[in-house]
NUKOL-739582 format. One record per atom (N, C-alpha, C): residue in one letter; x, y negated, z negated. Coordinates in steps of 0.001 Angstrom, whole numbers, padded with zeros to 6 digits, always signed. Layout:
N
aXYZ/...
This chain:
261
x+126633-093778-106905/x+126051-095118-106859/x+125053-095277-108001/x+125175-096838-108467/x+124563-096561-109732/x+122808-096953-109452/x+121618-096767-110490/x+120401-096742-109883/x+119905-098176-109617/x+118872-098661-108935/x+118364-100232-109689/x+118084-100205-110608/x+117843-101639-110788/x+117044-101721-112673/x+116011-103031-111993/x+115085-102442-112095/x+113892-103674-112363/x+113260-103927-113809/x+113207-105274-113851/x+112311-105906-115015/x+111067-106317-114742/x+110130-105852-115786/x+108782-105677-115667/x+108626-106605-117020/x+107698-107765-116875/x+106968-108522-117563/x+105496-108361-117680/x+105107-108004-118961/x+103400-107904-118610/x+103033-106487-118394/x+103985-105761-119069/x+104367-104264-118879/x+103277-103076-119541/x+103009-103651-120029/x+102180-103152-121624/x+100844-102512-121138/x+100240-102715-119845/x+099156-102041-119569/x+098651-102505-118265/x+097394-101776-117469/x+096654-102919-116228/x+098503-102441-115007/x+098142-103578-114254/x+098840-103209-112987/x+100576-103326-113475/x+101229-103920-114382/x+102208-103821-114996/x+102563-102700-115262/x+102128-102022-116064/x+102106-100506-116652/x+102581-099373-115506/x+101351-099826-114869/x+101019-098820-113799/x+102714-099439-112760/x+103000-100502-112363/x+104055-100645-111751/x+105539-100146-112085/x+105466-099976-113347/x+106595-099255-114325/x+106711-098265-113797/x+105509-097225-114309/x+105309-095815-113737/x+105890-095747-112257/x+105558-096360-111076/x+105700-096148-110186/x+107254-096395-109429/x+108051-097765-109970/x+109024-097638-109608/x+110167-096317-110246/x+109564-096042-111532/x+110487-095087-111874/x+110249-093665-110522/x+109061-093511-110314/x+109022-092973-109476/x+109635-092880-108041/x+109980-094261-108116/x+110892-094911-106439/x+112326-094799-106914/x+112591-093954-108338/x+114131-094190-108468/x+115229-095376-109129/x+114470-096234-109816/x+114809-097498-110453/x+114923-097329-112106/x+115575-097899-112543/x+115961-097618-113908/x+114942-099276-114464/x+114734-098570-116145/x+113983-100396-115759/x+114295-100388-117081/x+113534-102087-117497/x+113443-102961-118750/x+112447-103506-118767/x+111579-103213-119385/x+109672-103397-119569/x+109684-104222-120827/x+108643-105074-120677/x+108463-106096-121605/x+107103-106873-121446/x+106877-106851-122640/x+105437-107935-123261/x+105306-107670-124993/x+104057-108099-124952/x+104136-108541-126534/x+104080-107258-127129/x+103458-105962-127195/x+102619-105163-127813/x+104003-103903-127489/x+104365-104198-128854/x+105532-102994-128761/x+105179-101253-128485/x+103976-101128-129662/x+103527-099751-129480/x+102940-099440-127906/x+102618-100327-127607/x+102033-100049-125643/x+103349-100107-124697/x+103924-100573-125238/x+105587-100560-124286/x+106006-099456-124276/x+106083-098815-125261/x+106764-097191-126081/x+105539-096132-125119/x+104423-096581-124830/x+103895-095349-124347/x+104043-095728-122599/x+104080-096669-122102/x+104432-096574-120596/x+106503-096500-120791/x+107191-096033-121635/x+108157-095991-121571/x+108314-094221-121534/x+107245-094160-122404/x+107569-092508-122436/x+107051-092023-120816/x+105704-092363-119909/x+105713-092110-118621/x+106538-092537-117933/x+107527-093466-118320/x+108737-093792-116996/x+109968-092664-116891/x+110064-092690-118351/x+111107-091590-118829/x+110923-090374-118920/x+109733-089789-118108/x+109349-088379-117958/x+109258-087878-116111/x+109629-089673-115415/x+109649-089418-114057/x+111504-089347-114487/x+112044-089744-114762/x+113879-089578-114834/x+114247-091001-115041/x+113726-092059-115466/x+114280-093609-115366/x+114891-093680-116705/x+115510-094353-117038/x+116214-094932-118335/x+115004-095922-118485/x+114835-096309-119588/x+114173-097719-119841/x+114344-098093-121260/x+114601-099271-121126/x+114643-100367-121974/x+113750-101169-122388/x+112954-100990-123729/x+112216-101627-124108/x+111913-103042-125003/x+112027-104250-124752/x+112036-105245-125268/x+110706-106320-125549/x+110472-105802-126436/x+108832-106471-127051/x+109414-108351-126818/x+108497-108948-126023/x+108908-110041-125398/x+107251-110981-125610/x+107011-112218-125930/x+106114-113404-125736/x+107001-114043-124879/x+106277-113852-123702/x+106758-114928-122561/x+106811-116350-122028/x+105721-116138-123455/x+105433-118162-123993/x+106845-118924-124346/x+107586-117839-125453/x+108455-118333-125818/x+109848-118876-125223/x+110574-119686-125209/x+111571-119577-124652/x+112979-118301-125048/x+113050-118514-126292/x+114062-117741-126897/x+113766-115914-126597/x+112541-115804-126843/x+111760-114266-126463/x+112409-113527-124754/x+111945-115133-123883/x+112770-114938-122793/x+114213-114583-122264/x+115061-115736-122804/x+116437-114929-122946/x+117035-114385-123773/x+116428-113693-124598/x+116399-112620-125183/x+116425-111586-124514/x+115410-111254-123339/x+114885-110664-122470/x+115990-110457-121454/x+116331-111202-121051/x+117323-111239-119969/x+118798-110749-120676/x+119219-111854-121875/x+120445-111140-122309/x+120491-109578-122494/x+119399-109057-123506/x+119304-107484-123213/x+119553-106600-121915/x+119142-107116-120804/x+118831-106730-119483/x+120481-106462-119015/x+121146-107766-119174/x+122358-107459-118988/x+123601-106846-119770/x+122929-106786-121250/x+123944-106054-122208/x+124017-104755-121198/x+122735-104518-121025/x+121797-102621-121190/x+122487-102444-119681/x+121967-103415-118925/x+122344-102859-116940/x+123565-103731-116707/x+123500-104438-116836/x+124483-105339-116393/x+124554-106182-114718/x+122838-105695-114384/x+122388-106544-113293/x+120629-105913-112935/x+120112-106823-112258/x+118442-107009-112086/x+118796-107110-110910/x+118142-105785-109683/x+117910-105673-108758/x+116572-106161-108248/x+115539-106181-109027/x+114070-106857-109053/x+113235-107133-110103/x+112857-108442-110142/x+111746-108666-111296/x+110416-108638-110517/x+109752-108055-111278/x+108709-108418-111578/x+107846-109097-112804/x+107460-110426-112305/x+106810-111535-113646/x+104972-111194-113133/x+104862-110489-114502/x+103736-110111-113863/x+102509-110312-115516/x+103433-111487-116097/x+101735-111702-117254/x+101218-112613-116949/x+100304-112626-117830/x+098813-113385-117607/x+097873-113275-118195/x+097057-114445-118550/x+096100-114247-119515/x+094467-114717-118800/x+093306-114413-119328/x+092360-115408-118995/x+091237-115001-119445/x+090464-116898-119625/x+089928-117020-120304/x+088199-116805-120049/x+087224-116890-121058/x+086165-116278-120465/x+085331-117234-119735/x+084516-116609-118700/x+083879-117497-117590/x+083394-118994-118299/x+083122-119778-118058/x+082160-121174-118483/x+082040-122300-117318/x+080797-122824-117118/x+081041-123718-116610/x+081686-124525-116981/x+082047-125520-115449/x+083085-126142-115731/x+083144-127623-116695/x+081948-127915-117339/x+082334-129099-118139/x+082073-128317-119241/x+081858-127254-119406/x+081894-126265-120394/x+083027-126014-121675/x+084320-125914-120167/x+085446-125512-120801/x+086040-126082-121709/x+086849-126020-122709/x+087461-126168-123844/x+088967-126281-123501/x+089428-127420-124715/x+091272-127405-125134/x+091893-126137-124868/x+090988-125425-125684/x+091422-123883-126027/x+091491-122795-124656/x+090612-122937-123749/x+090796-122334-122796/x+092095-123072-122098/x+092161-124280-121378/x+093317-124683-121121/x+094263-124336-121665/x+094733-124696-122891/x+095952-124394-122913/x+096329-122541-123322/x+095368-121866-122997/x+095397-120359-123367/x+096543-119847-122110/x+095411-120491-120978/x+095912-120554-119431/x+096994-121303-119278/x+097505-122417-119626/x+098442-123547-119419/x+099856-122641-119905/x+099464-121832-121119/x+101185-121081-121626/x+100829-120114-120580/x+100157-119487-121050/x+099683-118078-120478/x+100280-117383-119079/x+099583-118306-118012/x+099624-118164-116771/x+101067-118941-116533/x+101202-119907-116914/x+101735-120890-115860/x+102866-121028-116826/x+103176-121545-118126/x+104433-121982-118475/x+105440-120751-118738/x+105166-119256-119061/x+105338-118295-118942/x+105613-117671-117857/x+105504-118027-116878/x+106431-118081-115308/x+107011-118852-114991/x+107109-119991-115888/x+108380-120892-115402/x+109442-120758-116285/x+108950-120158-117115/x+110432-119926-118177/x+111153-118588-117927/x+110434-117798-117300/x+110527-116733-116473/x+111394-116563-115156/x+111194-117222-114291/x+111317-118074-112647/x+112846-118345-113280/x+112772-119590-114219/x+114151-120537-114667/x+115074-119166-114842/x+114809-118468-116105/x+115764-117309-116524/x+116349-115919-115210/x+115187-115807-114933/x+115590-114984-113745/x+116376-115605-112805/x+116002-117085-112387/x+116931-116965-111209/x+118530-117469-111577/x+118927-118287-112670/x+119918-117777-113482/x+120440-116546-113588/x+119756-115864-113570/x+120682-114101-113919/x+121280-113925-112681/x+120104-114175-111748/x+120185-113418-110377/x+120996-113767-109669/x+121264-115115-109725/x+122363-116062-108944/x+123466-115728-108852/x+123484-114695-109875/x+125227-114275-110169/x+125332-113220-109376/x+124555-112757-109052/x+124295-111221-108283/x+124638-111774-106834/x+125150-110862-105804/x+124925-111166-104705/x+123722-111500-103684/x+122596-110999-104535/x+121492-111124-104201/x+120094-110904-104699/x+118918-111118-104792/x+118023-110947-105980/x+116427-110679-105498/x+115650-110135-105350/x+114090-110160-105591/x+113585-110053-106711/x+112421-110918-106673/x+111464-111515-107308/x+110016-111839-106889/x+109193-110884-107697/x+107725-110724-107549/x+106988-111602-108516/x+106009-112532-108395/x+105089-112919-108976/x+103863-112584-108839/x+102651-112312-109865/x+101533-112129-110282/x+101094-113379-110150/x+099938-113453-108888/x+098860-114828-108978/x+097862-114193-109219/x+097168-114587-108007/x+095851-114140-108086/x+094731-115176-107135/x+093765-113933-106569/x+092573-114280-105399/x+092709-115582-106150/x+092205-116047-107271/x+091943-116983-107865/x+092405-118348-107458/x+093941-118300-107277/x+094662-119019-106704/x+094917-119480-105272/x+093938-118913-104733/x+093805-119475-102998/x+092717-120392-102646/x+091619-119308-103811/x+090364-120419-103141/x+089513-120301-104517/x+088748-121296-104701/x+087544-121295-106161/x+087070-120136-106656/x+086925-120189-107867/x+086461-118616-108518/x+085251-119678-109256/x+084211-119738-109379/x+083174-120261-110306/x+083116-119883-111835/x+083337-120140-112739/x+082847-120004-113873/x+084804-119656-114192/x+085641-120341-113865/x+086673-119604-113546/x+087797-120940-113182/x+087321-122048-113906/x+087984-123430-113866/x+089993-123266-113774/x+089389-124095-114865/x+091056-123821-115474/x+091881-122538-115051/x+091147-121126-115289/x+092303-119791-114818/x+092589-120058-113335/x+091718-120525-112478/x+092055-120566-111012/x+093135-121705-110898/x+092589-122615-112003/x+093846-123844-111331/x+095656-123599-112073/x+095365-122950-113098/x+096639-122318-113376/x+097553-121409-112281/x+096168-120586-111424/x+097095-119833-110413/x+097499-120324-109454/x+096701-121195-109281/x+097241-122232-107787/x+098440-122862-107822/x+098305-123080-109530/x+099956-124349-109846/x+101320-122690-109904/x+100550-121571-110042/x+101757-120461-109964/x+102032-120251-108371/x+101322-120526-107719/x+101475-120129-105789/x+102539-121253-106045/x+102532-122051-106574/x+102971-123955-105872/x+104654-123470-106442/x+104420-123175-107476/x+105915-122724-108248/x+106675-121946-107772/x+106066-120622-107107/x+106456-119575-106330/x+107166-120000-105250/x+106286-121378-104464/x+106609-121248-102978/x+107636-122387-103103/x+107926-123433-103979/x+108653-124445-103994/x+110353-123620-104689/x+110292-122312-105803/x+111276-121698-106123/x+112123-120844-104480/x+111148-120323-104293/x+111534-119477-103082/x+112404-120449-101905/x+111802-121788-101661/x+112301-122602-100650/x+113679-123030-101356/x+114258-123135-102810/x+115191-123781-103314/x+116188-122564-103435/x+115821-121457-103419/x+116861-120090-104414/x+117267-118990-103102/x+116843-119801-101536/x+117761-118518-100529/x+119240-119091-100552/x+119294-120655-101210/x+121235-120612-101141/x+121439-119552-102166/x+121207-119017-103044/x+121481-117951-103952/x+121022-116477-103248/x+120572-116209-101766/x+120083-114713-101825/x+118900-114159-102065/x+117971-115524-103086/x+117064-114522-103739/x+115992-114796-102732/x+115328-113616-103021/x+113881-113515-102490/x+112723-114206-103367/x+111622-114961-102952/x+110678-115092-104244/x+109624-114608-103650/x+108450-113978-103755/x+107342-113958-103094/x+105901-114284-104373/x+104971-113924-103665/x+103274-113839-104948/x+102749-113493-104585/x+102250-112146-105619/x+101264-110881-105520/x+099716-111350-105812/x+099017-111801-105155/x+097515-112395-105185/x+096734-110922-105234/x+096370-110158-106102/x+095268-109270-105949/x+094185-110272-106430/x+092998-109195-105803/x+091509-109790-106516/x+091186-109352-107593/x+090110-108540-107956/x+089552-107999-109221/x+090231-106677-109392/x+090521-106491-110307/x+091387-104891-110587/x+090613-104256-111865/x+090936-103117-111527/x+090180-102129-113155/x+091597-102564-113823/x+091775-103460-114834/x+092434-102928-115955/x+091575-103191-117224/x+092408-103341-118457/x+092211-103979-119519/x+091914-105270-119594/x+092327-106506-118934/x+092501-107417-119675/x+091086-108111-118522/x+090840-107633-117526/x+089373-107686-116821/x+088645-107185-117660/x+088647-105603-117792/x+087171-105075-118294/x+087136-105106-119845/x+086957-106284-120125/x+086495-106463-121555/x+087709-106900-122312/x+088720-106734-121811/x+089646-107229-122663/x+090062-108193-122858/x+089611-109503-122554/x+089416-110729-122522/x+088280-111439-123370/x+087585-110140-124182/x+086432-110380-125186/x+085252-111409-124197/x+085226-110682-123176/x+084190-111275-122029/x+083157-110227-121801/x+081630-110808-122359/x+080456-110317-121867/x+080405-110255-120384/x+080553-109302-119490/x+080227-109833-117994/x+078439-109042-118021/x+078170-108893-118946/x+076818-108382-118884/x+076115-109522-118858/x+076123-110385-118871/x+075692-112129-119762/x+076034-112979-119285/x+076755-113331-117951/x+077220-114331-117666/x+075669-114998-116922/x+075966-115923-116361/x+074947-117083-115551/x+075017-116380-114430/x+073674-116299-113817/x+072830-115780-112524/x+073602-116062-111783/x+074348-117452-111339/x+074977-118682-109967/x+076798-118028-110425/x+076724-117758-111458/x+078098-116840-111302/x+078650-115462-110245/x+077301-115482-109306/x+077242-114497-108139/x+077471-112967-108998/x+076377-112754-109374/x+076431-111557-110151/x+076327-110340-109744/x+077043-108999-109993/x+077391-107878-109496/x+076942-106809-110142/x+076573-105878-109041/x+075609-104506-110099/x+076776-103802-110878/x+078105-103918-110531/x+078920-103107-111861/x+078651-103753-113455/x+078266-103046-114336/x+078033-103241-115697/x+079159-103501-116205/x+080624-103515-116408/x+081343-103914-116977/x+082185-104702-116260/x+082721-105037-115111/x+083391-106082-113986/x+082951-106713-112874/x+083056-108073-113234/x+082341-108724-111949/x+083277-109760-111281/x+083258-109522-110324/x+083941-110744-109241/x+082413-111412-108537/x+083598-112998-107976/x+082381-114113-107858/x+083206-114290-106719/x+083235-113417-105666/x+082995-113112-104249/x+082828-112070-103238/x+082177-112139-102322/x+081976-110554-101419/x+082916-110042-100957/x+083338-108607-101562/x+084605-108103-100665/x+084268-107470-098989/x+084865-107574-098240/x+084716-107523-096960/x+084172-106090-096674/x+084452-105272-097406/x+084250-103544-097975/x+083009-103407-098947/x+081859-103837-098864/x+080930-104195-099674/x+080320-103432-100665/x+080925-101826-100994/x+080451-101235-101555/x+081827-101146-103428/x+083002-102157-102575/x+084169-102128-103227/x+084004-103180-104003/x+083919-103009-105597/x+083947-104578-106249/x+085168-104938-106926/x+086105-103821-107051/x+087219-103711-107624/x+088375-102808-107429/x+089519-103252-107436/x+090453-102078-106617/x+090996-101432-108204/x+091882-100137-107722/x+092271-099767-108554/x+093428-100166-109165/x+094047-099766-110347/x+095189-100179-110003/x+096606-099821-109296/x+096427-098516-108762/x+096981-097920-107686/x+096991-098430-106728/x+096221-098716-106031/x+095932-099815-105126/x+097109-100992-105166/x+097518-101882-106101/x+098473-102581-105945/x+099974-102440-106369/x+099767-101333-107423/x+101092-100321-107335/x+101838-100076-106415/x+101280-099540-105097/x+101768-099577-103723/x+102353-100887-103224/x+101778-101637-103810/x+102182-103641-102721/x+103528-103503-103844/x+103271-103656-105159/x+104561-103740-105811/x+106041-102417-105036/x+105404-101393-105359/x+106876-100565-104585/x+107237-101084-103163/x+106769-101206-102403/x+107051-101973-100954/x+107530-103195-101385/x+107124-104271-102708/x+108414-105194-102493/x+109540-105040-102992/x+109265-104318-103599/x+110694-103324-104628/x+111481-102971-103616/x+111140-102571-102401/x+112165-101778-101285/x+112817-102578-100089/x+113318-101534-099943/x+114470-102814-098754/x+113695-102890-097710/x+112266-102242-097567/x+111380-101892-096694/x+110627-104048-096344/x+111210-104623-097518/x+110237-105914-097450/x+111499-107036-097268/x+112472-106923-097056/x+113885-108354-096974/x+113567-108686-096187/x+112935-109187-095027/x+112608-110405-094606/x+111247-111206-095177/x+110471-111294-096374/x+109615-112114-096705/x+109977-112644-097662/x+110138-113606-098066/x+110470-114662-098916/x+109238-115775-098969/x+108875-116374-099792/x+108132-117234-100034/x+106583-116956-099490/x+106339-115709-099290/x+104775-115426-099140/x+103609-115478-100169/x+102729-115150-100063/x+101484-115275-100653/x+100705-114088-100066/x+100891-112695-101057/x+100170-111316-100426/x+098834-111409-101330/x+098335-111132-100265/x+096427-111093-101047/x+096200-109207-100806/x+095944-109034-102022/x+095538-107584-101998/x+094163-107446-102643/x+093019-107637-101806/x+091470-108485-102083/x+090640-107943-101427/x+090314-107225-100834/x+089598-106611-099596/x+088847-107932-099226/x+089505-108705-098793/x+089254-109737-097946/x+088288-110819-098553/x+088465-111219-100114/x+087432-112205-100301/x+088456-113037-100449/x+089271-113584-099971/x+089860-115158-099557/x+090289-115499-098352/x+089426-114294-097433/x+089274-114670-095655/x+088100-115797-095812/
């Protein structure tokens, strides 16, 4: 029997990366993709040292053509997608909200949001052909309830829940599954500093946190926890990867220690 193949968007580092690693670990053959070729090549070499094949396709998910690009490869290489995961995202640095800028919008507007719909569109095209399909999306706490200083990125995620849950209700005549992975604050890159964000500096009313390099702008229910790892949601991704999760379709998983109770 031949292995799965999952596609990983947003692959390149942070909980992507780390999700690569792990399904190869669950036995899945994959096709990893984002912009940063040399970072693809090094979570390709940890997939391919657990036993996975992988396929590497340096991908802007902004683009349309980048996209099925993405997909045609997928099927030259496997010749079917047992699970995606759409898992990029960008965001922009805190400001109040009459603060914000063109530039932050539309950073967030491709970023987050039009980059999962060109995503969503292509995938469920592929998948349709398949007898059957899962599909993971990357939101975020952000997207349930207000993040302060955190305009525009929150309302991008909300319009990704809305996309998620309106795809999922249209794509079970096709089989597929859709669900959305809502974590809260995570250690990666594109949190701790890699977003060229002072969190040393932000505004007092931004609910400010004794960690020196990551701050979330709500109380986790675990109060000594300000940030999960990214192991931590590695686990939510392999459980939807598995046959362990076919009955949820169209959910909204918060992996938050409870700051959008």
């Amino acid at each position: 029997m031949s292995k799965k193949v999952a596609v990983i968007t947003g692959a390149s580092t942070g909980i992507g990366a780390g999700s690569a690693v792990q399904l190869a670990k669950d036995g899945f053959d994959l096709v990893i993709a984002a912009r940063r070729k040399e970072k693809l090549e090094e979570v390709a070499t940890q997939c391919r040292a657990e036993g996975a094949e992988v396929l590497v396709v340096p991908t802007d998910c902004t683009k349309e053509e980048d996209v099925k690009n993405l997909f045609a490869e997928t099927k030259k290489k496997f010749g079917k997608m047992d699970f995606y995961f759409c898992n990029q995202g960008v965001i922009h640095p805190p400001r109040y909200f009459e603060e914000q800028t063109l530039d932050d919008y539309y950073l967030v507007s491709e970023g987050n949001f039009k980059s999962v719909f060109l995503c969503l569109v292509n995938a469920i095209n592929f998948m349709k052909e398949q007898p059957e399909g899962n599909i993971l999306v990357t939101g975020s706490s952000s997207g349930i309830r207000p993040e302060a200083g955190m305009g525009v990125y929150s309302a991008s995620k909300h319009a990704v829940i809305g996309l998620v849950k309106d795809a999922a209700i249209e794509c079970g005549r096709f089989n597929i599954r859709i669900n959305c992975l809502c974590p809260g604050g995570v250690d990666t890159p594109m949190v701790n500093g890699g977003a060229d964000i002072d969190w040393d500096n932000l505004p007092a009313d931004f609910r400010d946190h004794s960690d020196a390099h990551i701050r979330r702008y709500a109380i986790p229910l675990l109060p000594k926890r300000v940030v999960a790892k990214v192991s931590e949601i590695t686990g939510m991704v392999s459980f939807m990867a598995s046959e362990q999760s076919t009955f949820m379709c169209g959910s909204v998983i918060s992996v938050d220690c409870g700051i959008t109770q």
